[in-house]
C-alpha positions as CSV (number, residue, x, y, z in Angstrom):
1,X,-53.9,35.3,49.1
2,X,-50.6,35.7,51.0
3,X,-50.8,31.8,51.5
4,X,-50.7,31.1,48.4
5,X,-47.9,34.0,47.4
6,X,-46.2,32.1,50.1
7,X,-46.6,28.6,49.2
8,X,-46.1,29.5,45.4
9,X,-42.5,31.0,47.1
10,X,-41.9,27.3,48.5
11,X,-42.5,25.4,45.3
12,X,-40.2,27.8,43.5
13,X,-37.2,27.9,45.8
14,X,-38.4,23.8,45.7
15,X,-37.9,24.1,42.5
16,X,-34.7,25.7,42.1
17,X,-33.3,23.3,45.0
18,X,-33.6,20.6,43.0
19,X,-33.3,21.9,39.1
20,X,-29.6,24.2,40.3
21,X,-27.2,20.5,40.8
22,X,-28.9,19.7,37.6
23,X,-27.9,22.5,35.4
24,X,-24.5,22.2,36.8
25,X,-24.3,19.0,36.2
26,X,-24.8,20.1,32.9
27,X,-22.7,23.0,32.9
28,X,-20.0,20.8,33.9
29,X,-20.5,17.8,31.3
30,X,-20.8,20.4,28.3
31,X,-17.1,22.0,29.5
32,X,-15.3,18.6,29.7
33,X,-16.8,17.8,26.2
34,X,-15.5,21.3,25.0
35,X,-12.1,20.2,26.9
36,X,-11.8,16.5,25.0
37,X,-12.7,18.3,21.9
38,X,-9.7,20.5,22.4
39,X,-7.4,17.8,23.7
40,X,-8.4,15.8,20.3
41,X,-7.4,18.4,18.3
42,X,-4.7,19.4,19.7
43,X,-3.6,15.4,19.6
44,X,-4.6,15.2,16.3
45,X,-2.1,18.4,15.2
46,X,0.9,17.0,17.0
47,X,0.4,14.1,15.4
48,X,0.2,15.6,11.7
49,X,3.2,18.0,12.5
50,X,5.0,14.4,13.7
51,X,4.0,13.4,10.5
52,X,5.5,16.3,8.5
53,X,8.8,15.9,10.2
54,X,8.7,12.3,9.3
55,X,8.4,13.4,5.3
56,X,11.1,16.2,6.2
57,X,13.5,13.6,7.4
58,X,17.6,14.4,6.1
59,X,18.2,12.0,4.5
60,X,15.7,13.5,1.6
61,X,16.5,16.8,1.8
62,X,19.6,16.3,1.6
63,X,19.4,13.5,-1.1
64,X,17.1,16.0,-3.6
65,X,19.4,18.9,-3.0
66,X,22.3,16.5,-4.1
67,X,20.4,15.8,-7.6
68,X,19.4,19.7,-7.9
69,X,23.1,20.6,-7.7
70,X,23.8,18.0,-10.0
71,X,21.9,19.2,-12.3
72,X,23.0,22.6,-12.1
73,X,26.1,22.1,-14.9
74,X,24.5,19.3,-16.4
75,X,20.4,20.6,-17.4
76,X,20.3,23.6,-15.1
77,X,16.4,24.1,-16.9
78,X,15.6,20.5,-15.5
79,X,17.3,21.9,-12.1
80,X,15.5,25.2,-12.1
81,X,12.1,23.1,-12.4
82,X,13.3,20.8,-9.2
83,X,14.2,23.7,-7.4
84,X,10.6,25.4,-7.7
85,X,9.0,21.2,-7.2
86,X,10.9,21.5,-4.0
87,X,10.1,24.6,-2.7
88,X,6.3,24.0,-3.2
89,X,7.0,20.4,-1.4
90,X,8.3,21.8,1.7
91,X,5.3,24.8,1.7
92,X,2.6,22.5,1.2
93,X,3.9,20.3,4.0
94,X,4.2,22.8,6.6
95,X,0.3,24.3,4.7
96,X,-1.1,20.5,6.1
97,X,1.1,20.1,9.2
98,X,-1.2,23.0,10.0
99,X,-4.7,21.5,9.4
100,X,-6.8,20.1,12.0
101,X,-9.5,18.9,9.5
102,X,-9.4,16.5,6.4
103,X,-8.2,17.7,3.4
104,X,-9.7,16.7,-0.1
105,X,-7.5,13.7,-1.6
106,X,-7.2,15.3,-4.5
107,X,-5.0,17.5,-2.4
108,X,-3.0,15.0,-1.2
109,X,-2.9,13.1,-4.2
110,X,-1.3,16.8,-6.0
111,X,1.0,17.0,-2.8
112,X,2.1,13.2,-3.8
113,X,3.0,13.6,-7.2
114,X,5.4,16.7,-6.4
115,X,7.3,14.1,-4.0
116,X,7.6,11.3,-6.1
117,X,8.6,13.2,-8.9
118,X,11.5,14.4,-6.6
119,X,11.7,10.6,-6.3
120,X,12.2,9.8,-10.0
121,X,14.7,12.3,-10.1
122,X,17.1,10.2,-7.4
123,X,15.9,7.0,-9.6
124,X,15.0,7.2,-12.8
125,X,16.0,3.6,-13.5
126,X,14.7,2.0,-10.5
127,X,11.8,3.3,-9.7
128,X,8.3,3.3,-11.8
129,X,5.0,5.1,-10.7
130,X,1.7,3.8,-11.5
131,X,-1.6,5.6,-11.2
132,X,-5.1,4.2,-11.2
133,X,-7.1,7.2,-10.0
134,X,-10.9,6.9,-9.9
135,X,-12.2,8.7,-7.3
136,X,-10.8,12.3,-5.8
137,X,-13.5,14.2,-4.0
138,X,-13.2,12.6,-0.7
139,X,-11.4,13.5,2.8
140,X,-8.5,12.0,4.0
141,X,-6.3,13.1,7.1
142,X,-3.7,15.6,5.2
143,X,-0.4,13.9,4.9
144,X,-1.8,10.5,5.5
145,X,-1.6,8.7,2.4
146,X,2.1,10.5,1.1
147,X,3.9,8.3,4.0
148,X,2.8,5.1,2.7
149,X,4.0,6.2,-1.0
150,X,7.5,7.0,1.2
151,X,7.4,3.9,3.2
152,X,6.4,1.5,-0.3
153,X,9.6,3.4,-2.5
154,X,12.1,3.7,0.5
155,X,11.9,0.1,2.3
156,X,10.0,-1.6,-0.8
157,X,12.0,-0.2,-4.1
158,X,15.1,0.7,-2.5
159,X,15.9,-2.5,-0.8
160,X,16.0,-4.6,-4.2
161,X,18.7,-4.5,-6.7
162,X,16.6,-3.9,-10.1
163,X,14.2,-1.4,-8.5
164,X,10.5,-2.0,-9.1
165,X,7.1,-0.3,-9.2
166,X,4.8,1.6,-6.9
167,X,1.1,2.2,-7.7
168,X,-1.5,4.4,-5.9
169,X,-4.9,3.2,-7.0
170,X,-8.7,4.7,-5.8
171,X,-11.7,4.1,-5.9
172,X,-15.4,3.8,-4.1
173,X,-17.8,1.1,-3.8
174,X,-21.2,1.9,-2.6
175,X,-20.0,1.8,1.5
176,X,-16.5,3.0,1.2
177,X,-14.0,5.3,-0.8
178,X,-10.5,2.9,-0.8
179,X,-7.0,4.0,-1.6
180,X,-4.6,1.5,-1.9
181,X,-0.6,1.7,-2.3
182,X,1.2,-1.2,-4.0
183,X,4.8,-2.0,-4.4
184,X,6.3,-4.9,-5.8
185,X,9.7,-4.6,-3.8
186,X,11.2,-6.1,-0.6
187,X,8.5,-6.8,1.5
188,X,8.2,-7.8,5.5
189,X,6.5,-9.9,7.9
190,X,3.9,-8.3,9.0
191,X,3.4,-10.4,12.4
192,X,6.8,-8.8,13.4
193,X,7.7,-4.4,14.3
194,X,9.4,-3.4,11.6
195,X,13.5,-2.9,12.0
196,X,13.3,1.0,11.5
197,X,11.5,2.0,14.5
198,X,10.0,5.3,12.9
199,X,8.8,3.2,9.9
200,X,6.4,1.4,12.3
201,X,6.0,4.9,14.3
202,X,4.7,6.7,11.2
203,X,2.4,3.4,10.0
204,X,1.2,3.7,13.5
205,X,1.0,7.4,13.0
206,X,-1.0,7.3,9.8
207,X,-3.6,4.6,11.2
208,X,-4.6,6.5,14.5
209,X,-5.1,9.5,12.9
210,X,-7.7,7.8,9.5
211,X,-9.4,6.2,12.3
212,X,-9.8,8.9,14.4
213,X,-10.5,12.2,11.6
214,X,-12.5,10.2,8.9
215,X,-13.8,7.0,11.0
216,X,-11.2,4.5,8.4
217,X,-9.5,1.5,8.6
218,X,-5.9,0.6,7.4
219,X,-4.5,-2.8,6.8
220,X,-1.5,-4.1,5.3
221,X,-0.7,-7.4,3.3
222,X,2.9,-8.2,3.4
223,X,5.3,-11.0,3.2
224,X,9.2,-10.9,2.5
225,X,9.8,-11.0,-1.6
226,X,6.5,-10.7,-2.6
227,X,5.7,-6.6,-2.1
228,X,3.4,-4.6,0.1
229,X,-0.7,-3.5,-0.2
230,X,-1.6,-0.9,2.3
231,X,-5.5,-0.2,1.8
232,X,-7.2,3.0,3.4
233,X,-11.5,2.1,3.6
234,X,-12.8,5.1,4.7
235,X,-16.8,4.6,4.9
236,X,-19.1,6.8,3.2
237,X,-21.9,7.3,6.0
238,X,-19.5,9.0,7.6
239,X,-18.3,11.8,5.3
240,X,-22.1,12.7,4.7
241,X,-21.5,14.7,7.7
242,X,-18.0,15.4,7.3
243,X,-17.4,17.5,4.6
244,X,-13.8,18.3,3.1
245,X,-11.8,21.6,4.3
């Protein structure tokens, strides 16, 4: 009887020998996956608070409060009703600078519409917005698809004499939900970084962060005189398990 109390001892402490660098092993694999989960999101709210300062940039604050305090003396209701469109502008970007999930494009789509109508303001001659909306209720990294909107007015529209259009289409095919941001302006080469260093930054910006939060893809059609087509594809076998917040 004590033999066998003894050699059931053995097999335990046998056992425990063997199964102890195993669990730690374990231990130790589970807390660096808990640490790249952190580092991720920690990356991935840099990146969207790099991307709120990129949408906060001077030159439009300054540019829309020059158009409010023009309107003051001459429609002071139409500047009353900028004033409150830019207040909600800058409180909804610092809201998303603060997200580390994807927000519902419908939300972005809301938070668009409040800029460019700021937009119009500056240019209501020059520049013409165009909506084909067909699909809402899907994620997209929060101020992801507002810089491209920027990016097609301020280096598409802006760089031609007799202004042009900008128009922010979606939809979803049976694989994908797609968003797509057309201009008919300046254009670029594509093969080569753009000029404006924080122009390529931000595109750069804005792709990382579709591939990385909602597994998409961005790509760009360009060519000098003949406008620019930025298309998001963000696949639906993805967002099954990826629900909006």
């Amino acid at each position: 009887m004590e033999n066998s109390i003894g050699n059931y001892t053995i097999l335990g402490m046998m056992i425990l020998v063997v199964m102890l660098p195993i669990c730690l092993l374990f231990f130790n694999a589970n807390d660096e996956l808990e640490k790249e989960v952190l580092r991720r999101e920690k990356e991935q709210i840099e990146l969207q608070v790099s991307a709120m300062i990129s949408q906060m940039q001077p030159h439009f604050l300054y540019n829309s409060l020059s158009v409010i305090s023009a309107l003051c003396e001459k429609d002071p209701a139409l500047a009353s009703k900028a004033t409150d469109a830019f207040s909600d502008y800058l409180r909804e970007n610092i809201n998303f600078a603060n997200k580390s999930d994807p927000i519902s494009f419908s939300e972005e789509l809301s938070h668009i519409k409040v800029y460019v109508w700021l937009e119009k303001l500056r240019f209501p001659n020059k520049l013409n917005i165009e909506y084909d909306i067909k699909a809402t209720s899907f994620p997209v990294p929060a101020l992801s698809v507002q810089p491209l909107v920027e990016n097609a007015i301020k280096h598409g529209i802006c760089k031609t004499r007799s202004g042009g259009t900008v128009k922010i289409s979606s939809f979803e095919t049976d694989e994908n939900y797609n968003v797509t941001v057309s201009d008919n302006g300046a254009g670029f080469d594509v093969t080569k970084t753009a000029d404006d260093g924080r122009h390529h930054l931000g595109i750069e910006n804005t792709r990382y962060r579709i591939s990385e939060m909602v597994d998409g893809h961005l790509d760009i059609i360009s060519s000098p005189g003949n406008g620019t087509t930025v298309t998001i594809r963000i696949p639906k076998r993805k967002q099954n398990s990826n629900r909006c917040k």
